[in-house]
C-alpha positions as CSV (number, residue, x, y, z in Angstrom):
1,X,-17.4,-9.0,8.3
2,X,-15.0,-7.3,10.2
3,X,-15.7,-3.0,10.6
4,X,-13.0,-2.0,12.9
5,X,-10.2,-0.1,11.1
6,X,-6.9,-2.1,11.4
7,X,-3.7,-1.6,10.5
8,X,-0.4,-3.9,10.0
9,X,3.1,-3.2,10.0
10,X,6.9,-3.2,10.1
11,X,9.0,-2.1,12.6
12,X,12.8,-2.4,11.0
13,X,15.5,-2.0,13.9
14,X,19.1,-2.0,13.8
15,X,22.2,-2.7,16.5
16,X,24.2,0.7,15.9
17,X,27.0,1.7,18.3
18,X,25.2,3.7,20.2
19,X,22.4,1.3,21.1
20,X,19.3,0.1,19.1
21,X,17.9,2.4,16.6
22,X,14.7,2.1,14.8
23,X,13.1,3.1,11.3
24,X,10.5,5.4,11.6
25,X,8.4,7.4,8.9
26,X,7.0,11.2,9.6
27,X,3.4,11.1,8.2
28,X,3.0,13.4,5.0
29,X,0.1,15.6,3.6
30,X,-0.7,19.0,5.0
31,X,-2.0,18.2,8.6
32,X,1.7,16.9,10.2
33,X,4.0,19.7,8.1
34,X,4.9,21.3,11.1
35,X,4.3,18.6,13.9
36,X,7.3,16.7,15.4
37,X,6.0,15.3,18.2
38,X,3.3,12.2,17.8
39,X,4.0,12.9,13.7
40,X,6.3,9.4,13.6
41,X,5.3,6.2,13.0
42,X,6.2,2.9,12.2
43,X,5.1,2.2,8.4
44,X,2.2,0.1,8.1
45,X,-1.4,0.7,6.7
46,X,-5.0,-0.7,6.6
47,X,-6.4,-3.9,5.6
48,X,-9.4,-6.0,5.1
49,X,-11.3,-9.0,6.0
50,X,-9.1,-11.7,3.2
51,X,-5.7,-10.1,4.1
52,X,-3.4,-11.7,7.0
53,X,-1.8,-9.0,8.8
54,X,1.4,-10.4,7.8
55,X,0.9,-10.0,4.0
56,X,-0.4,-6.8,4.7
57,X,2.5,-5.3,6.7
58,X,4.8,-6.2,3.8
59,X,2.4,-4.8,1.2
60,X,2.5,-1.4,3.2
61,X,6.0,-1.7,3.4
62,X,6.5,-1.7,-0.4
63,X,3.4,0.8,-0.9
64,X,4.9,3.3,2.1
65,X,8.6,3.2,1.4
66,X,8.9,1.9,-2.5
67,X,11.3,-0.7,-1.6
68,X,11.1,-4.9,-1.5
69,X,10.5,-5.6,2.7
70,X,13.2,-7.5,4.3
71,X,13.8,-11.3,4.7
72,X,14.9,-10.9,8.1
73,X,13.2,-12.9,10.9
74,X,9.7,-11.5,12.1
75,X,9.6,-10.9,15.6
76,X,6.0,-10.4,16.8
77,X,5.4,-7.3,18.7
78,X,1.4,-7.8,19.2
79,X,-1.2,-5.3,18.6
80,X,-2.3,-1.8,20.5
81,X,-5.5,0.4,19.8
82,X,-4.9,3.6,18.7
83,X,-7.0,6.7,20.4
84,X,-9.1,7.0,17.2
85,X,-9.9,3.4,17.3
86,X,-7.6,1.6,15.0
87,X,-6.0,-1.4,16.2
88,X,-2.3,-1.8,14.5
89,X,-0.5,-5.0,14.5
90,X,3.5,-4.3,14.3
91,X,6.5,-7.3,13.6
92,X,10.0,-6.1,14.1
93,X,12.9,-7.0,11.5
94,X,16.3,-6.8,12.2
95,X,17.6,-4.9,8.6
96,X,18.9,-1.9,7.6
97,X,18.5,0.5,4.6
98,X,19.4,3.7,3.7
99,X,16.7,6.4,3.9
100,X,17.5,7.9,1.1
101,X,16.4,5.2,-1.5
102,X,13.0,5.5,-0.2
103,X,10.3,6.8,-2.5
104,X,6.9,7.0,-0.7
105,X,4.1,6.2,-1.9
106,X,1.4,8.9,-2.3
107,X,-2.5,9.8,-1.5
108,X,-4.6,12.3,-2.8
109,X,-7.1,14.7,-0.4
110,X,-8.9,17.6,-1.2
111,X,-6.6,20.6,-0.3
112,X,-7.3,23.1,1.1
113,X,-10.1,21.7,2.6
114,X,-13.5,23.1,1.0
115,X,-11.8,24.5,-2.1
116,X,-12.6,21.4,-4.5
117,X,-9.4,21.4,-5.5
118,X,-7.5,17.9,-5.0
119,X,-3.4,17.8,-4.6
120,X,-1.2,14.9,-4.1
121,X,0.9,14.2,-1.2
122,X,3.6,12.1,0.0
123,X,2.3,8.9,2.3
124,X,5.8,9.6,4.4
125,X,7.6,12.8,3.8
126,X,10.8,11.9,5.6
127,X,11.7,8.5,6.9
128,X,15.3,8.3,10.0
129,X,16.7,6.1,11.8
130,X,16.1,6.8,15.5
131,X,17.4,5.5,19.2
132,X,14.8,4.3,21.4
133,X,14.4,7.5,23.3
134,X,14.4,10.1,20.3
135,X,11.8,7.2,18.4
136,X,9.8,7.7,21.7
137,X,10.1,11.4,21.9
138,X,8.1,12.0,18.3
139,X,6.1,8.9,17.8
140,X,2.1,8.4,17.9
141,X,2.2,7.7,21.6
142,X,-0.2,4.1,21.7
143,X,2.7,2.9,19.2
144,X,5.7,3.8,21.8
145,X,4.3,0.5,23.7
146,X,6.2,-1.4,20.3
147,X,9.5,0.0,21.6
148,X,9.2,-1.6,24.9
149,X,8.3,-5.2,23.8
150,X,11.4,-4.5,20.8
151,X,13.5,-3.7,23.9
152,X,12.5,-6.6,25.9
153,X,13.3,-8.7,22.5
154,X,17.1,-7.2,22.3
């Protein structure tokens, strides 16, 4: 049995004029609200011992953003370990979307913290399309390492 927290997800890119952008989601609930910087991530989420990593990068994709994941061809951009210990697993695929059909999924935390009360908060609160260097600028910094093996692969 496996204890480690891991995670799995997609990294969607796309070839716009001005050079390759990427889809990145700002993580929702109370604690990011007013964080830019290392508040962006690429959507994925946790799985167990039973789930491939690939199965579960599509299921967070659906669960995160409320759409289908795309078809496109999975390009494997390998794994990192986050500073809190989780070790996420990241594909890129070539797609686009517009990010206004998203609809994120949600979670539920007590809030405030202490007061017993429970509220319900987006899983993404925003998702953009961003160039490499803006995506690099406002990302959780062990996932940046994704952009450079996505930029080796373009």
């Amino acid at each position: 049995m496996t204890y480690k927290k891991r995670s799995a997800g997609l990294l969607l890119f796309r070839r716009a004029p001005e050079g390759v952008e990427v889809l990145l989601g700002h993580m929702g609930g109370p604690f990011w609200t007013r964080r830019e910087a290392g508040a962006w991530t690429v959507p994925k989420g946790e799985y167990e011992d039973g789930e491939g990593p690939w199965e579960a990068a599509r299921r967070e994709f659906r669960e995160e953003l409320g759409l289908a994941p795309p078809d496109g061809v999975p390009v494997p951009l390998g794994s990192v370990v986050q500073s809190g210990g989780k070790h996420v697993t990241v594909w890129a695929v070539e797609s686009d979307l517009d990010p206004a059909d998203v609809v994120p999924g949600t979670f539920t935390m007590e809030w405030p913290r202490g007061s017993g009360r429970t509220a319900e908060f987006p899983e993404l609160d925003r998702v953009a399309w961003l160039g490499l260097d803006a995506a690099r600028s406002v990302m959780v910094k062990a996932q940046t390492v994704f952009l450079d093996r996505l930029a080796e692969h373009v």
